[in-house]
Backbone of each chain as nested JSON, in Angstrom:
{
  "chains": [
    {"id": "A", "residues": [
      {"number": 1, "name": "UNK", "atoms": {"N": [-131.732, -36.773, 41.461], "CA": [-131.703, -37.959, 40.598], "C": [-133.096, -38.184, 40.03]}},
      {"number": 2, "name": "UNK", "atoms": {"N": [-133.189, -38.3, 38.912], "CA": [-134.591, -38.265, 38.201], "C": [-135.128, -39.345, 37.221]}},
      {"number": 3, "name": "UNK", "atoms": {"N": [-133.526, -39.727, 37.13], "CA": [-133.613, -41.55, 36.711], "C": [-133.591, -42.629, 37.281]}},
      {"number": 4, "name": "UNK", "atoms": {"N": [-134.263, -43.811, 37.241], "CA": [-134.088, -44.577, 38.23], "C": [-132.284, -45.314, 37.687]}},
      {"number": 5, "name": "UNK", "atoms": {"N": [-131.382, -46.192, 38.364], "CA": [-130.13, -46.795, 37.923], "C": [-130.149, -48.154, 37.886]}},
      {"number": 6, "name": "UNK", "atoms": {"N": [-129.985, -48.908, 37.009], "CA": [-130.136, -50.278, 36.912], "C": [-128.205, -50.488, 37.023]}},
      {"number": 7, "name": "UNK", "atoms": {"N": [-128.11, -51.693, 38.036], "CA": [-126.596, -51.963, 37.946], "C": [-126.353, -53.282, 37.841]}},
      {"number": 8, "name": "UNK", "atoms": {"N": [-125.851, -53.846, 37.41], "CA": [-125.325, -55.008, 36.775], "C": [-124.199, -55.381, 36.407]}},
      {"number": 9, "name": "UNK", "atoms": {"N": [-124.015, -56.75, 36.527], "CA": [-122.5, -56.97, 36.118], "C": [-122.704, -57.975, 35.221]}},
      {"number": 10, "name": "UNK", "atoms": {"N": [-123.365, -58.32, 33.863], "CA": [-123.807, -59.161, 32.767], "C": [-123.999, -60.719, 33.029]}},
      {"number": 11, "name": "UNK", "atoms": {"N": [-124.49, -60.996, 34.407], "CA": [-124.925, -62.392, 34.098], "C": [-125.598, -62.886, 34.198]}},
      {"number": 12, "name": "UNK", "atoms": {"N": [-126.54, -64.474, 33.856], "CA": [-127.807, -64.436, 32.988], "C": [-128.602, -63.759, 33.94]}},
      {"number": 13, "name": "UNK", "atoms": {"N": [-128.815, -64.112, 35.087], "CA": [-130.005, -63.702, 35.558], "C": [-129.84, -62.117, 35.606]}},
      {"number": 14, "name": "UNK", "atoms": {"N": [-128.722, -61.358, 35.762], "CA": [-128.81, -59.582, 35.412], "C": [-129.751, -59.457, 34.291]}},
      {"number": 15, "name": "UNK", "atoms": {"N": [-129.268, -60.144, 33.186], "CA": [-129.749, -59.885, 31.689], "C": [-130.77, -59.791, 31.611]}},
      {"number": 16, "name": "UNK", "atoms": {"N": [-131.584, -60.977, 32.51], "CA": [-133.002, -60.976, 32.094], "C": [-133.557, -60.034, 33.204]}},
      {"number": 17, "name": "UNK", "atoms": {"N": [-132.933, -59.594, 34.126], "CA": [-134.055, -58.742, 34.848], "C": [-133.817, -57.341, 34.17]}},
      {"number": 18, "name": "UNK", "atoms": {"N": [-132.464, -57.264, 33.536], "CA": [-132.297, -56.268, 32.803], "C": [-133.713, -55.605, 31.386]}},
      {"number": 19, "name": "UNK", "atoms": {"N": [-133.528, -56.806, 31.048], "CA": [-134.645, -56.967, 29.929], "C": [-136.307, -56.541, 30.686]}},
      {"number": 20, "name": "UNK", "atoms": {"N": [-136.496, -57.295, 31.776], "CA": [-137.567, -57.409, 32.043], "C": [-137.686, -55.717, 33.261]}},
      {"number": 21, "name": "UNK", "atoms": {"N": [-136.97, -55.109, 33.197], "CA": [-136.969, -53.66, 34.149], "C": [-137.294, -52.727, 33.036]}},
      {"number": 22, "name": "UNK", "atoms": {"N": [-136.543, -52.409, 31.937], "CA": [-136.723, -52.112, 31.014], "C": [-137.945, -52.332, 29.84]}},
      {"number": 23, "name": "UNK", "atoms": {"N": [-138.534, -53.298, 29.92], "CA": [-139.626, -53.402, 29.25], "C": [-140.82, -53.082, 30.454]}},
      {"number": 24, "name": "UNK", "atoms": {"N": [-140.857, -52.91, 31.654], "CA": [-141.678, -52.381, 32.215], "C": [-141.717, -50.988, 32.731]}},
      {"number": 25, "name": "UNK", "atoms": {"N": [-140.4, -50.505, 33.002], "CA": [-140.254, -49.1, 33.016], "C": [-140.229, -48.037, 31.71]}},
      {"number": 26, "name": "UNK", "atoms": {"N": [-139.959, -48.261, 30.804], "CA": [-139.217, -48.245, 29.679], "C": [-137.711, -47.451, 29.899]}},
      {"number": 27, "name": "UNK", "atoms": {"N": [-137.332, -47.734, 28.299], "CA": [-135.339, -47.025, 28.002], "C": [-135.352, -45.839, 28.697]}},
      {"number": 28, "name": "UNK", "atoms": {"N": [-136.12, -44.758, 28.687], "CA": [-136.122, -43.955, 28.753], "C": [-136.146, -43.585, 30.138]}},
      {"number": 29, "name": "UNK", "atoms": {"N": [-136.564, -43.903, 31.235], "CA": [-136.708, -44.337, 32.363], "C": [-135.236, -44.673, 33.465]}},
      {"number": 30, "name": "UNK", "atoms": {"N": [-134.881, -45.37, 32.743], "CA": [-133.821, -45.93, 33.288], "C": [-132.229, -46.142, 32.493]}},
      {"number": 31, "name": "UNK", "atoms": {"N": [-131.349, -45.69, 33.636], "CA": [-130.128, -45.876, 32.884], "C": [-129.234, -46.987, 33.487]}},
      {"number": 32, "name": "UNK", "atoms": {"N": [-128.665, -47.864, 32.437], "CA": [-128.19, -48.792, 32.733], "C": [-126.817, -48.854, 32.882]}},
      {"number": 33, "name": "UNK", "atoms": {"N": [-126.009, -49.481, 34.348], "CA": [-124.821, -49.191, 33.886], "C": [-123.888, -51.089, 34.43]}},
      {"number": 34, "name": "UNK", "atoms": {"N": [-123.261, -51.359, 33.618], "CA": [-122.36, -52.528, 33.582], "C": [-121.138, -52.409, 34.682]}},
      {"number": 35, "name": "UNK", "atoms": {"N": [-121.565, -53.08, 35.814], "CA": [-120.027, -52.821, 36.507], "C": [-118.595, -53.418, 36.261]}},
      {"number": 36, "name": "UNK", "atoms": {"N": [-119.268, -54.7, 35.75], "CA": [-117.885, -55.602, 35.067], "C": [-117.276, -54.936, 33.77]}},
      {"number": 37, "name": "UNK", "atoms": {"N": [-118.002, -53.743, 33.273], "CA": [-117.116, -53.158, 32.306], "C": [-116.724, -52.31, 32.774]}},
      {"number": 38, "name": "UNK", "atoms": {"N": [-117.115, -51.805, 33.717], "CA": [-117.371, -50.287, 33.946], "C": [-117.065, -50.131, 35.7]}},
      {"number": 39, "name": "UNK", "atoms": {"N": [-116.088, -50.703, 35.809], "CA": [-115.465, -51.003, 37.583], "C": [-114.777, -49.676, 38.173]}},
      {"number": 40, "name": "UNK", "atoms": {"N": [-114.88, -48.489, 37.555], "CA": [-115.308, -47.282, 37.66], "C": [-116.505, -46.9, 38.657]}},
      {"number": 41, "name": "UNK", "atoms": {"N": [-117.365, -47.377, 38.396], "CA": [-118.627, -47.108, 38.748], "C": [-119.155, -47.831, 40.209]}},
      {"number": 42, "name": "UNK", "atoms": {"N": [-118.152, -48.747, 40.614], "CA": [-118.211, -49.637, 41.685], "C": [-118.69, -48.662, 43.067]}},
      {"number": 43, "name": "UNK", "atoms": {"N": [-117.963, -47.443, 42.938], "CA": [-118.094, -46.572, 44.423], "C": [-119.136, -46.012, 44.33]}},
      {"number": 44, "name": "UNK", "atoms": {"N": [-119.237, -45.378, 43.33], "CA": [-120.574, -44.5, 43.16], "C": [-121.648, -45.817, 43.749]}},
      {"number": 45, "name": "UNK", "atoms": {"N": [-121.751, -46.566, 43.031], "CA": [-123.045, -47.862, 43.595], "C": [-122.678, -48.262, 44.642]}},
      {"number": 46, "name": "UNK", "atoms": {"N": [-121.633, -48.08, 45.462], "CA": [-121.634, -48.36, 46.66], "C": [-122.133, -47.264, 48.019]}},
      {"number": 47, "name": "UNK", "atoms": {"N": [-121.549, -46.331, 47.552], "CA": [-122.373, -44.909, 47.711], "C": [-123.729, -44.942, 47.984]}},
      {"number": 48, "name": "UNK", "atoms": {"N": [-124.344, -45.5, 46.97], "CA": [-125.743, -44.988, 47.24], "C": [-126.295, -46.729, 47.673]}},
      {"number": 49, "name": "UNK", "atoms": {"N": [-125.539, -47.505, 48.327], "CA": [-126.445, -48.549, 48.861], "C": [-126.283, -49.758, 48.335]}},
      {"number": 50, "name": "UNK", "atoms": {"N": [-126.243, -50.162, 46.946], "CA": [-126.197, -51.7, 46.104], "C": [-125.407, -52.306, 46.883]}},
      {"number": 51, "name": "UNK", "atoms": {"N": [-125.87, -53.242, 47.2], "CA": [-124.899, -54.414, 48.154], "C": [-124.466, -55.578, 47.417]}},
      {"number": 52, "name": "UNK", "atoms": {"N": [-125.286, -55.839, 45.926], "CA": [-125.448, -56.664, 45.079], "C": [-126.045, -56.541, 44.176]}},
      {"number": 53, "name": "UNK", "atoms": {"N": [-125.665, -57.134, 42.687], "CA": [-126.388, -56.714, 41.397], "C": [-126.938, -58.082, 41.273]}},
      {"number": 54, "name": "UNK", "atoms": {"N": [-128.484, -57.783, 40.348], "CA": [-128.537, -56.719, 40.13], "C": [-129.404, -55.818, 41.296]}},
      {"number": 55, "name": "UNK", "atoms": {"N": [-128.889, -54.318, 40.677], "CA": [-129.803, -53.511, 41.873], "C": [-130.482, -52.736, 40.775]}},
      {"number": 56, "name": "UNK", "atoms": {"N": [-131.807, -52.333, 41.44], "CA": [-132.591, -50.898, 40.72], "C": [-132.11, -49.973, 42.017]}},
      {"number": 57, "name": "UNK", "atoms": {"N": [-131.69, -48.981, 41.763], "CA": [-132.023, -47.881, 42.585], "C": [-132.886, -47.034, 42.032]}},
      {"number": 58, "name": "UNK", "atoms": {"N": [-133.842, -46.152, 42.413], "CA": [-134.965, -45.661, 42.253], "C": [-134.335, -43.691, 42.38]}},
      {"number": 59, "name": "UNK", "atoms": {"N": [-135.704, -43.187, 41.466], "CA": [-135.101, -41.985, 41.473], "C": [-135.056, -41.28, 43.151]}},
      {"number": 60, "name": "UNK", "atoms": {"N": [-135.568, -42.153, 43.422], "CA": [-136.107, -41.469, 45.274], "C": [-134.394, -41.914, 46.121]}},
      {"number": 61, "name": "UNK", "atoms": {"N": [-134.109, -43.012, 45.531], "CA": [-132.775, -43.099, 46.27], "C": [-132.819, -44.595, 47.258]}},
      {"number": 62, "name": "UNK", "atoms": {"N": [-133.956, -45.365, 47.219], "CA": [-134.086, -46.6, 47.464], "C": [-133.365, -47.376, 46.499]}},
      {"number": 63, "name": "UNK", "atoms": {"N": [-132.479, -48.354, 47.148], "CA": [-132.089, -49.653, 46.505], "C": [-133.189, -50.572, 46.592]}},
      {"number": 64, "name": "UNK", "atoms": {"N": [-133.388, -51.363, 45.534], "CA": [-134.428, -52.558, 45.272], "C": [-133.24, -53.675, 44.616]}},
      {"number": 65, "name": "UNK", "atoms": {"N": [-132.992, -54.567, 45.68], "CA": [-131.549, -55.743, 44.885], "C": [-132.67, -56.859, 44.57]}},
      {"number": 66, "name": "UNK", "atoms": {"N": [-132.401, -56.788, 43.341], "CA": [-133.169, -58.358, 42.964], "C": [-132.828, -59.817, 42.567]}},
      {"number": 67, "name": "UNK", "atoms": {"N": [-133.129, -60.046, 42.901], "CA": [-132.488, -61.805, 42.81], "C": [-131.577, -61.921, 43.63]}},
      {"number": 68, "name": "UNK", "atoms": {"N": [-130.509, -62.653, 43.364], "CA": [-129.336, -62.424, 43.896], "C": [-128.493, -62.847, 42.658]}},
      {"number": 69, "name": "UNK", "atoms": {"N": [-127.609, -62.217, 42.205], "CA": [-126.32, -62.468, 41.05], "C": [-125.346, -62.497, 41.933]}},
      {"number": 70, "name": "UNK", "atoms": {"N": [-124.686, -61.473, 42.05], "CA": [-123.122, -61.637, 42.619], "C": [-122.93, -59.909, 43.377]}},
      {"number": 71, "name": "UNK", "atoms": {"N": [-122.81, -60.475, 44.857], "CA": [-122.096, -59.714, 46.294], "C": [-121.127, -58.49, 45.454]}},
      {"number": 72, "name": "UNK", "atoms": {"N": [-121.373, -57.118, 45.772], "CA": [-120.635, -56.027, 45.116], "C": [-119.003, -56.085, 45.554]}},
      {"number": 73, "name": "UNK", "atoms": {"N": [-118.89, -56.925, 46.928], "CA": [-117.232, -57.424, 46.652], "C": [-116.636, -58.489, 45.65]}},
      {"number": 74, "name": "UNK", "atoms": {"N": [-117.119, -59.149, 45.015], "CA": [-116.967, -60.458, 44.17], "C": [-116.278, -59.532, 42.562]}},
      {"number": 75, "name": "UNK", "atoms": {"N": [-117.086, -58.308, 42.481], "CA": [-117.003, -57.598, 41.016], "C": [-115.901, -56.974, 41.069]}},
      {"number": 76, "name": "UNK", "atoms": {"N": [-114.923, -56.653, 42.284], "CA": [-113.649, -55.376, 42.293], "C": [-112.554, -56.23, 41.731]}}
    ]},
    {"id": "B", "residues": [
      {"number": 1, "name": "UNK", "atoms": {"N": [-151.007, -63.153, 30.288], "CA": [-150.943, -62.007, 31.538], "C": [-150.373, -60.909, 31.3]}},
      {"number": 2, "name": "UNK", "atoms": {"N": [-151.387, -60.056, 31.061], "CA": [-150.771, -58.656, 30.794], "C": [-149.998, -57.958, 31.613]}},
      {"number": 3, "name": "UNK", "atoms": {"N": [-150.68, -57.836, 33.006], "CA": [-150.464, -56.915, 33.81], "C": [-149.004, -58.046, 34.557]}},
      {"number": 4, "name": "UNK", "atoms": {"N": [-148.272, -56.725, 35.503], "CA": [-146.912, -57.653, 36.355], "C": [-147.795, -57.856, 37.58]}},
      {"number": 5, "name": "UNK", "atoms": {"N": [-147.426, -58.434, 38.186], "CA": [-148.024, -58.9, 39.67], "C": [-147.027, -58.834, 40.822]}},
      {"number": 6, "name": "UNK", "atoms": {"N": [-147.321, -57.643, 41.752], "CA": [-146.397, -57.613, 42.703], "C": [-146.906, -58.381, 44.176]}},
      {"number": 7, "name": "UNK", "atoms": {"N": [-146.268, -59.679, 44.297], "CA": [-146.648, -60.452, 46.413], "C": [-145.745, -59.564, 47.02]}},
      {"number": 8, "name": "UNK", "atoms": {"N": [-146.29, -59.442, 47.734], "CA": [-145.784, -58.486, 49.246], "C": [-146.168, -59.444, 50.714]}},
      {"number": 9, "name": "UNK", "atoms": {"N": [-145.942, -59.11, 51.737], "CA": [-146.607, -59.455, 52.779], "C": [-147.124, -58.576, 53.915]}},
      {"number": 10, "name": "UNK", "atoms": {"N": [-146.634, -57.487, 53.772], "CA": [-146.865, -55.799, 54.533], "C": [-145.896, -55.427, 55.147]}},
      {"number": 11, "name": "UNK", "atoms": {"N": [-144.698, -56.384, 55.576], "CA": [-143.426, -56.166, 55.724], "C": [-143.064, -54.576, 55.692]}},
      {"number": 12, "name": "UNK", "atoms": {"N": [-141.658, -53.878, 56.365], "CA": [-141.858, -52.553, 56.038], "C": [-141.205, -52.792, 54.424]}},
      {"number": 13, "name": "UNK", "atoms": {"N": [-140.633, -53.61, 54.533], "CA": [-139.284, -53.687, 53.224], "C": [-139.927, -53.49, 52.16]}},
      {"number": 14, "name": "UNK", "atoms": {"N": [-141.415, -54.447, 52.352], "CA": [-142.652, -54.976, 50.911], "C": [-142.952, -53.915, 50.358]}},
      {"number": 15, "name": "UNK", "atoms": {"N": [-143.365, -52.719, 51.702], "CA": [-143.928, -51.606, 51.698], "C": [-143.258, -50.646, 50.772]}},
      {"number": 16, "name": "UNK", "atoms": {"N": [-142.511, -50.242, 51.208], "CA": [-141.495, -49.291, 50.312], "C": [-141.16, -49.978, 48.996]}},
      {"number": 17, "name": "UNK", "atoms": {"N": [-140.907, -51.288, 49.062], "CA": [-140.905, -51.963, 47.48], "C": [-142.181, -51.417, 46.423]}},
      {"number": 18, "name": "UNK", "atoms": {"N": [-143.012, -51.751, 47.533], "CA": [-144.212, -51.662, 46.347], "C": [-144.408, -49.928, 46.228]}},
      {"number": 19, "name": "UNK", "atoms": {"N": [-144.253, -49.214, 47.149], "CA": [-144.407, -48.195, 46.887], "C": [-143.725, -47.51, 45.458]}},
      {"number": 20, "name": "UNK", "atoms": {"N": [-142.545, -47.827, 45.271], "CA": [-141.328, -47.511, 43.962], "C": [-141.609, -48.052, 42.955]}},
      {"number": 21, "name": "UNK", "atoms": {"N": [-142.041, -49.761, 43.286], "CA": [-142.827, -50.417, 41.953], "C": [-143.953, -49.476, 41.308]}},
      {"number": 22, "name": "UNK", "atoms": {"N": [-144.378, -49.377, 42.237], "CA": [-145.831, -48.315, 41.687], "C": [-145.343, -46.943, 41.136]}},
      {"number": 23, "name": "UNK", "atoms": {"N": [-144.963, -46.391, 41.593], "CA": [-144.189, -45.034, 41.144], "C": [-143.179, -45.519, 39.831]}},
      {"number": 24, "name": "UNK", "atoms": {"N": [-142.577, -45.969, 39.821], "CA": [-141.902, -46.628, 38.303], "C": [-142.779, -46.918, 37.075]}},
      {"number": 25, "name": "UNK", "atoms": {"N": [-143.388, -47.966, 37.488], "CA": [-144.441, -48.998, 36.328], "C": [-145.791, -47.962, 36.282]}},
      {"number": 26, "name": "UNK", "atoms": {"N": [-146.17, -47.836, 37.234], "CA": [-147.463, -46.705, 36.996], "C": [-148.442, -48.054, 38.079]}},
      {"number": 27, "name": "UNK", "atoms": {"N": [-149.972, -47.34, 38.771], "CA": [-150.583, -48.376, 39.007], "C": [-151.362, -49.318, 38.428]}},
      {"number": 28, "name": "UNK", "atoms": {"N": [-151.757, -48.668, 36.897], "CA": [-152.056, -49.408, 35.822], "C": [-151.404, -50.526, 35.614]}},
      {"number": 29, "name": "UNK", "atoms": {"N": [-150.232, -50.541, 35.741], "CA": [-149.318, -51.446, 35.009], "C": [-149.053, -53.226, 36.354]}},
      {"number": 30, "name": "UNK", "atoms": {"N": [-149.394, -52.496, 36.881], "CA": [-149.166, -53.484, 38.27], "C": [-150.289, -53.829, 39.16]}},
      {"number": 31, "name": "UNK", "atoms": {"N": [-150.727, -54.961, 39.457], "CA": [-151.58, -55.602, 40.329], "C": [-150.778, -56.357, 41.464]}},
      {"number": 32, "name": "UNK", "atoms": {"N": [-150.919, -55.284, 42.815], "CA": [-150.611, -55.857, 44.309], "C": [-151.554, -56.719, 44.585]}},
      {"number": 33, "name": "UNK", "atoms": {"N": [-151.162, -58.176, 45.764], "CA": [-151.211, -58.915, 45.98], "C": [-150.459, -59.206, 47.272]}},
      {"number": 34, "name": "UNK", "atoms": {"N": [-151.385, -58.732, 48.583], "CA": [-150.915, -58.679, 50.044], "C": [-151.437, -60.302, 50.233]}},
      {"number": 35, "name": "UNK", "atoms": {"N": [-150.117, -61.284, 50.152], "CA": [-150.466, -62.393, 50.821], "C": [-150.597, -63.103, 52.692]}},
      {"number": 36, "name": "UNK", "atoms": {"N": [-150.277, -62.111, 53.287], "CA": [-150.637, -62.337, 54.273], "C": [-151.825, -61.937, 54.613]}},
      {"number": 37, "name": "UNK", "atoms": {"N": [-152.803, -61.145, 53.622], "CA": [-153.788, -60.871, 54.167], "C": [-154.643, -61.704, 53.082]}},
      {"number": 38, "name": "UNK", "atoms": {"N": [-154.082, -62.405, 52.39], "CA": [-155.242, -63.239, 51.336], "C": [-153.774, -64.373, 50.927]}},
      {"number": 39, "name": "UNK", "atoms": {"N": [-154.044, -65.02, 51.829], "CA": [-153.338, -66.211, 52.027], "C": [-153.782, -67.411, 50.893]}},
      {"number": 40, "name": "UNK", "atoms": {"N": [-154.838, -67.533, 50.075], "CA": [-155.663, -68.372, 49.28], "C": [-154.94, -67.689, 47.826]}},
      {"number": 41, "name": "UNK", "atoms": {"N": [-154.191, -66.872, 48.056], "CA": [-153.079, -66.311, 46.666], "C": [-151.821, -67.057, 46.889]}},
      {"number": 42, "name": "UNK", "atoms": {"N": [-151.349, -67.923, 47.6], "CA": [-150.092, -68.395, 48.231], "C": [-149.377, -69.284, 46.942]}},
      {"number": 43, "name": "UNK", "atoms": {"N": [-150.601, -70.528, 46.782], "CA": [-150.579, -71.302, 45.787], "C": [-150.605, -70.605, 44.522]}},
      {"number": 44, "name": "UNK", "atoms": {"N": [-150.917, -69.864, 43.876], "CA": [-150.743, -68.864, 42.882], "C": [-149.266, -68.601, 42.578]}},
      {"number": 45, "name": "UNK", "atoms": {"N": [-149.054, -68.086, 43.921], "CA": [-147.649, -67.227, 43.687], "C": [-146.896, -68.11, 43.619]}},
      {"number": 46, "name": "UNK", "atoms": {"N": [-146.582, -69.576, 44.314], "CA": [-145.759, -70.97, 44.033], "C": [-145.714, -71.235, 42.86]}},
      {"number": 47, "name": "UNK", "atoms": {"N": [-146.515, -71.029, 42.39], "CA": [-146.85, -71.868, 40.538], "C": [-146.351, -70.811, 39.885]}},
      {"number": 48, "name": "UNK", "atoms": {"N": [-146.489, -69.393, 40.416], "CA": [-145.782, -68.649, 39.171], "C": [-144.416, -68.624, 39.368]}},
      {"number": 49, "name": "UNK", "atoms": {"N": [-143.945, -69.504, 40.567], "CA": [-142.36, -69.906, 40.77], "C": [-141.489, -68.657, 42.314]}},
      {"number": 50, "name": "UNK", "atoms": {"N": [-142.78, -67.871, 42.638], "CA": [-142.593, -66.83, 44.1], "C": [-141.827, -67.361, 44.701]}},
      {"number": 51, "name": "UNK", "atoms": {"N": [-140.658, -67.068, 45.548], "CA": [-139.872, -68.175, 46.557], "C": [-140.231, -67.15, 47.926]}},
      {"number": 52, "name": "UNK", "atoms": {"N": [-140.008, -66.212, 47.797], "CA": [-140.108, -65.114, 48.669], "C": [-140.771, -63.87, 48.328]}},
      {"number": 53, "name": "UNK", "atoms": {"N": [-140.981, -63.174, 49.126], "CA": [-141.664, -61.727, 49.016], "C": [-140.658, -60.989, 49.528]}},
      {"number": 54, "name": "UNK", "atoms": {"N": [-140.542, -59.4, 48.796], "CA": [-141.725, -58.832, 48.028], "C": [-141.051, -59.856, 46.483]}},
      {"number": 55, "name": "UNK", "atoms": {"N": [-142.175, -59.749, 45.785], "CA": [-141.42, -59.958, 44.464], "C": [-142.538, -60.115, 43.002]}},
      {"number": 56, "name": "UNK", "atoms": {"N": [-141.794, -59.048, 42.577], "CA": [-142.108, -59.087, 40.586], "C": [-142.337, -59.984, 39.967]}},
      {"number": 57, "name": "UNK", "atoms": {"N": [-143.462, -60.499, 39.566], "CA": [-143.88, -61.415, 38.3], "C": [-144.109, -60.299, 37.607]}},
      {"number": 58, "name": "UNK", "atoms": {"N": [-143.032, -60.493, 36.204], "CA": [-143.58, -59.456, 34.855], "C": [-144.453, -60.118, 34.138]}},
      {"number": 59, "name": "UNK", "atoms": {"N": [-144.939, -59.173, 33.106], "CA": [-146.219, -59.814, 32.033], "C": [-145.544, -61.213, 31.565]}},
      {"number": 60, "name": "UNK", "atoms": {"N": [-144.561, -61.31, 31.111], "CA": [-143.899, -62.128, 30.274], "C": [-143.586, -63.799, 31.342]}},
      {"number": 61, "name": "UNK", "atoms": {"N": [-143.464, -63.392, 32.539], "CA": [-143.39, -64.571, 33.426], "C": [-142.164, -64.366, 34.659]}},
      {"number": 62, "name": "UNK", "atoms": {"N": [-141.373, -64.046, 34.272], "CA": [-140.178, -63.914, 34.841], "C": [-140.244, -63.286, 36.015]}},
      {"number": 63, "name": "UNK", "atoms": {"N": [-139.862, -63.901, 37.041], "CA": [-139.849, -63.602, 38.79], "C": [-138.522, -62.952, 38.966]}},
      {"number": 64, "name": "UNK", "atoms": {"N": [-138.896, -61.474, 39.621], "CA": [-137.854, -60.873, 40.078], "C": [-138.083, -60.63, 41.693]}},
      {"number": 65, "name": "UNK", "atoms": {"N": [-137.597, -61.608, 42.114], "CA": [-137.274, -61.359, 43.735], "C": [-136.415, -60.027, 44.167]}},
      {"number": 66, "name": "UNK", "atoms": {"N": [-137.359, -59.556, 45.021], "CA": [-136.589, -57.863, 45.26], "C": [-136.271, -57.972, 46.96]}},
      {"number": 67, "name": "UNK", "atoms": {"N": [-134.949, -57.681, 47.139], "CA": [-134.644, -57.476, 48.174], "C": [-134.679, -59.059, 49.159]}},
      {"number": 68, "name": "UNK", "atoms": {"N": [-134.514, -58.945, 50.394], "CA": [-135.438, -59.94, 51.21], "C": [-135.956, -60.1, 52.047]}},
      {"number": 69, "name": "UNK", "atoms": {"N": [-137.27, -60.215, 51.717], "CA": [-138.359, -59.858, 53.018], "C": [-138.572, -61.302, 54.041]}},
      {"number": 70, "name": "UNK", "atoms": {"N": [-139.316, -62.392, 53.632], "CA": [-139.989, -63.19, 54.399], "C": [-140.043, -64.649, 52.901]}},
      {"number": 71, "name": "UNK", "atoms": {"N": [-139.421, -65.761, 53.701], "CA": [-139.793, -67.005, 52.705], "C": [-141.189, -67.587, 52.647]}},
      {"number": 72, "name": "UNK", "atoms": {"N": [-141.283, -67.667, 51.173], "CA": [-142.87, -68.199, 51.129], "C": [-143.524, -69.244, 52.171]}},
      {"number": 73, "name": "UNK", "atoms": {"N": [-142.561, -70.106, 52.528], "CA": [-143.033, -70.942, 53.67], "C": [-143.445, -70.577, 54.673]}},
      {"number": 74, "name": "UNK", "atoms": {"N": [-142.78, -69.297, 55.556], "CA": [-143.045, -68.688, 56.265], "C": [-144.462, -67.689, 56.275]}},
      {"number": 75, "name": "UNK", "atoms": {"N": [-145.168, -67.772, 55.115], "CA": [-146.157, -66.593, 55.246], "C": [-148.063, -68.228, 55.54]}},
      {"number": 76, "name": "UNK", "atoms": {"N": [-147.13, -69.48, 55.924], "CA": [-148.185, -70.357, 55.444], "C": [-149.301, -70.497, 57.06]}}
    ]}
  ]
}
């Protein structure tokens, strides 16, 4: 893994850490993925650790959950 | 404020936080801030709105609490 993963499920406070991960890592850096659109993606981020969005996971494979938005059971 | 400002407390959690912060943002981009060992930063980190450590102040202002280490009250 060589990107870090930003996960989120679009609400305000995701948005803005969204904004604010991205303007310090840059786009390129990081790929972003929406779980409330994208509830597909729920296992994989459970897989590697997110207990709650939003999460950074790092290319090393550390979860970093920030803030607190909403418990990764609340999004299924 | 250009630079983001990462409080920690040396925690292992802080540790590995800041370690990824740094590896992400670059060390340019980030100024650590071990408040248990410079406790006279406490009031700082309150005003920039810190509730807990470890946690992200970006350039722009916005506090991203990562993970959860230790409540600011607790480091007094």
């Amino acid at each position: 893994m060589s990107k870090a993963k930003f996960y989120h499920a679009g609400c305000p406070v995701c948005v803005t850490a969204e904004q604010e991960i991205i303007s310090l890592i840059g786009e390129d850096g990081v790929e972003v993925i929406h779980l409330g659109e994208n509830k597909g993606k729920i296992g994989e981020a459970e897989k590697l650790g997110v207990k709650s969005v939003p999460a950074l996971v790092t290319p090393t494979g550390n979860v970093l959950h920030i803030n607190y938005g909403a418990g990764i059971e609340d999004l299924k």
